[in-house]
C-alpha positions as CSV (number, residue, x, y, z in Angstrom):
1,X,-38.9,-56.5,12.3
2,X,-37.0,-53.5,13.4
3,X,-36.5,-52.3,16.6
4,X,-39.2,-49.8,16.8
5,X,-41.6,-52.1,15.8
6,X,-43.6,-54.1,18.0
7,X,-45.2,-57.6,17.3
8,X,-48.7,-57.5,18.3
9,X,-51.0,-60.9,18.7
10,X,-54.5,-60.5,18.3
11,X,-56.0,-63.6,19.5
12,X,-59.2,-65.0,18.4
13,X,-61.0,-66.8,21.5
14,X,-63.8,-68.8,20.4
15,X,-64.1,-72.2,18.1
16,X,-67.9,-72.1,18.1
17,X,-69.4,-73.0,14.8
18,X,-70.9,-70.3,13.3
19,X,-68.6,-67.7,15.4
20,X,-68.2,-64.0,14.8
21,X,-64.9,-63.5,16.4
22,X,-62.4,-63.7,13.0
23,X,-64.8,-60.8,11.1
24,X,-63.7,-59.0,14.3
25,X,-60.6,-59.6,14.5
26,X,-60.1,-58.8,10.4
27,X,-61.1,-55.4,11.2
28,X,-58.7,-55.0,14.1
29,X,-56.3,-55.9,12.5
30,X,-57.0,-53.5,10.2
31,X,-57.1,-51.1,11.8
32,X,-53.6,-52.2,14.0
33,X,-51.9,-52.4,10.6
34,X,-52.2,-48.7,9.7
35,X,-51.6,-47.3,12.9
36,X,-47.3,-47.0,13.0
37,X,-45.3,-49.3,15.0
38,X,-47.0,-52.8,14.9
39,X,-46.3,-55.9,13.1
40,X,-49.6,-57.6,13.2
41,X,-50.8,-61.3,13.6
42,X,-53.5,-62.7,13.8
43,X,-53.6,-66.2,15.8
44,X,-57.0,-68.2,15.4
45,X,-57.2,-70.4,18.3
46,X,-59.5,-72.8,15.8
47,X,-56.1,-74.0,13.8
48,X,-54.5,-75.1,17.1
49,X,-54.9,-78.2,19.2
50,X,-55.6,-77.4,22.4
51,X,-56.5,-80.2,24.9
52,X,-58.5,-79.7,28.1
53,X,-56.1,-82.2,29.9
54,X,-52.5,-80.6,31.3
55,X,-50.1,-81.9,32.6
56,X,-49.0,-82.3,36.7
57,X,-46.3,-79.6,36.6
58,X,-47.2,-75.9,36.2
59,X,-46.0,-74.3,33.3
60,X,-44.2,-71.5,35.7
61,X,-42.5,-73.6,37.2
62,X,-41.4,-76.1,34.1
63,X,-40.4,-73.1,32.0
64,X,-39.6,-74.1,28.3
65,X,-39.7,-78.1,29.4
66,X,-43.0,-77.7,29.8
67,X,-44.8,-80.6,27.8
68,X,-47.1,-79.4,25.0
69,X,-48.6,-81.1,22.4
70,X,-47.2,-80.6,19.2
71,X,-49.9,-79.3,17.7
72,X,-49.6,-76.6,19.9
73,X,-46.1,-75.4,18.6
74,X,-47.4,-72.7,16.7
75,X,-49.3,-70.9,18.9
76,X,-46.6,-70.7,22.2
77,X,-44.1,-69.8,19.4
78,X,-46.6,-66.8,18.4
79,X,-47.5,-66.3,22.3
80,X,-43.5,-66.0,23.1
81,X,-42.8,-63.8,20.3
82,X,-45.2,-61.4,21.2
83,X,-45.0,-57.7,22.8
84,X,-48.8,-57.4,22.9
85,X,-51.6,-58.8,22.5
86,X,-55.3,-58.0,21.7
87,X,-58.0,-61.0,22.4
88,X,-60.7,-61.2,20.6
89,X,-63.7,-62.4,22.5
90,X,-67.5,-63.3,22.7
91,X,-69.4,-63.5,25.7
92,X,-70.8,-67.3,26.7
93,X,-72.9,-67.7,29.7
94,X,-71.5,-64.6,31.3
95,X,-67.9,-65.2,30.6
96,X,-65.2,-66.5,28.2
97,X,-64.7,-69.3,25.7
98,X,-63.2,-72.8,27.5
99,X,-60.9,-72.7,24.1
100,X,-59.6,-69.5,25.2
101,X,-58.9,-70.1,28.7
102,X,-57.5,-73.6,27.9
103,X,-55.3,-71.5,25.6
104,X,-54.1,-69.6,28.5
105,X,-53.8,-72.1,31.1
106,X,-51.4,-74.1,28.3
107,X,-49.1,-70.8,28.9
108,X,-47.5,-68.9,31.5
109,X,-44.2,-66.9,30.9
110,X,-45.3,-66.3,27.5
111,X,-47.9,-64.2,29.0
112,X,-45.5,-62.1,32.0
113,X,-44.8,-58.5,31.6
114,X,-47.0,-57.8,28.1
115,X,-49.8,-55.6,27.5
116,X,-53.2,-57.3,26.5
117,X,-56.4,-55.6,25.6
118,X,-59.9,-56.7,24.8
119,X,-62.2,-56.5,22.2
120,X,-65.6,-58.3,23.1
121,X,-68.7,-58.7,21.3
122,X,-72.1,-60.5,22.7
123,X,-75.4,-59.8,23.2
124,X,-76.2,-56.8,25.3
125,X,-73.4,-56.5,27.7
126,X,-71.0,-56.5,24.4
127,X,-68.7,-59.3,26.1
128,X,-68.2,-57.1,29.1
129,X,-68.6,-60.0,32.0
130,X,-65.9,-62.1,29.6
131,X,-63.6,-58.8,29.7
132,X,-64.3,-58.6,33.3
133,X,-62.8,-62.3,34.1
134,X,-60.4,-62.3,31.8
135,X,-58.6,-59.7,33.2
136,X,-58.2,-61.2,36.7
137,X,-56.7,-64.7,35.1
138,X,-54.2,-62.5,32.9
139,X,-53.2,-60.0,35.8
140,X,-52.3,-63.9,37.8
141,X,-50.4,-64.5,35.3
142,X,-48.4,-61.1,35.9
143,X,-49.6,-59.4,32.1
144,X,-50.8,-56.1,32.3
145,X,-54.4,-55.8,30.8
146,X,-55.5,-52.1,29.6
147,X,-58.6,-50.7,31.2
148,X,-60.2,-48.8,28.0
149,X,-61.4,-51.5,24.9
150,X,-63.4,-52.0,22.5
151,X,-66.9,-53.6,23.4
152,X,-69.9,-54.5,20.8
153,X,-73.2,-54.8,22.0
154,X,-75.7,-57.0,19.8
155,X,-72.8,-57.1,17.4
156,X,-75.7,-59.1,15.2
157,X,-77.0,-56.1,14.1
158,X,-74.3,-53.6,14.6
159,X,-72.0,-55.2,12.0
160,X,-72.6,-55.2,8.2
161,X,-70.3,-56.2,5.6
162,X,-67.3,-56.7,7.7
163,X,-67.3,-53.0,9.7
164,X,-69.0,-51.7,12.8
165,X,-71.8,-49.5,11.7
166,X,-70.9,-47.1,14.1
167,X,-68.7,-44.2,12.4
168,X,-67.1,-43.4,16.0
169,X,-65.6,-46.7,16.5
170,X,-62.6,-46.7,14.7
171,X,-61.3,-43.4,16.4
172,X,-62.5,-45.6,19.6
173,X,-60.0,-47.9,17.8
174,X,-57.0,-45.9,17.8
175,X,-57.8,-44.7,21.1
176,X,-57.0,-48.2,22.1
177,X,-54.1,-48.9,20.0
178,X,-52.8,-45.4,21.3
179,X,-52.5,-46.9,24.8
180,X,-51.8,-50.5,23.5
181,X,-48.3,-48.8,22.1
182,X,-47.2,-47.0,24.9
183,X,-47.3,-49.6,27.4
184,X,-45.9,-52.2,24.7
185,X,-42.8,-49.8,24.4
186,X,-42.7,-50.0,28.1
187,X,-42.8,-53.3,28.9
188,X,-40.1,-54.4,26.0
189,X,-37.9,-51.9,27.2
190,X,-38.1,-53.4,30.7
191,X,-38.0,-57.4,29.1
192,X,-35.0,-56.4,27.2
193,X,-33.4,-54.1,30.5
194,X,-34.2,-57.3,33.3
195,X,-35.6,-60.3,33.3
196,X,-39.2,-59.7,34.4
197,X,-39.3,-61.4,38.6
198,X,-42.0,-63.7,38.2
């Protein structure tokens, strides 16, 4: 990866049977891949072993001794390595996956000073009360989560073969990804300037 290129995550949240979210991630990372300046990834929470019990110590404060499973090495290596990240995520009972925010909680620094944005999917809200929570855990976690993404009400019938039916939605795509690489620049050249004072 050179130096003007930018790792970008895009996380899928859920590990729900049946689940939706890789088909949307698979287009987004699409439709990251052509746009200049991103080396994409996508990082399926489902391959990961992610337990609901942590440990005492916060990961903040424990740093890189912070005890993870080992089935867990994969993902905090992807998680460090990133400069941006786009999660992928349904809409359960008004809110986000347990996977996902176990995800998180398993995390901290790998988290500080790096853009996130959303792509949500669900029933009529589109995943827009999940969107809504998640980005007050990720701003505690000091990442900086972009207020424009992409949302897709009744995604059941609004998706065929793969794509969005809707022929606006991929310029609503770039639109996104047009912000998501400004403030990724940003924020590595202020990582790589000073350490970030969490």
């Amino acid at each position: 990866m050179n130096s003007d290129t930018h790792k970008l995550v895009i996380l899928v949240g859920s590990v729900r049977e049946g689940r939706f979210g890789p088909v949307v991630a698979r287009w987004v990372a699409e439709q990251a891949a052509a746009y200049d300046g991103f080396e994409v990834e996508v990082v399926d929470l489902a391959a990961y072993d992610i337990p609901l019990t942590l440990p005492a110590e916060s990961p903040k404060h424990a740093g890189d001794a912070y005890p993870r499973p080992s089935g867990m090495s994969g993902l905090t290596a992807a998680l460090a390595a990133a400069d941006a990240f786009v999660i992928v995520t349904p809409e359960y009972n008004h809110s986000y996956p347990a996977s996902l925010k176990a995800a998180i909680d398993w995390h901290f620094t790998q988290w500080a000073a790096k853009p996130v944005a959303f792509v949500s999917y669900g029933g009529a809200a589109g995943g827009r009360h999940a969107v809504l929570h998640l980005e007050n855990v990720l701003t505690e976690l000091h990442a900086v989560t972009l207020r424009d993404g992409l949302a897709f009400p009744n995604y059941f019938t609004a998706w065929q073969d793969g794509r969005p039916l809707d022929p606006q939605v991929a310029g609503y795509a770039k639109a996104l990804l047009d912000q998501l690489a400004w403030w990724t620049a940003v924020l590595r050249a202020g990582r790589e300037a000073a350490p970030y004072p969490s």
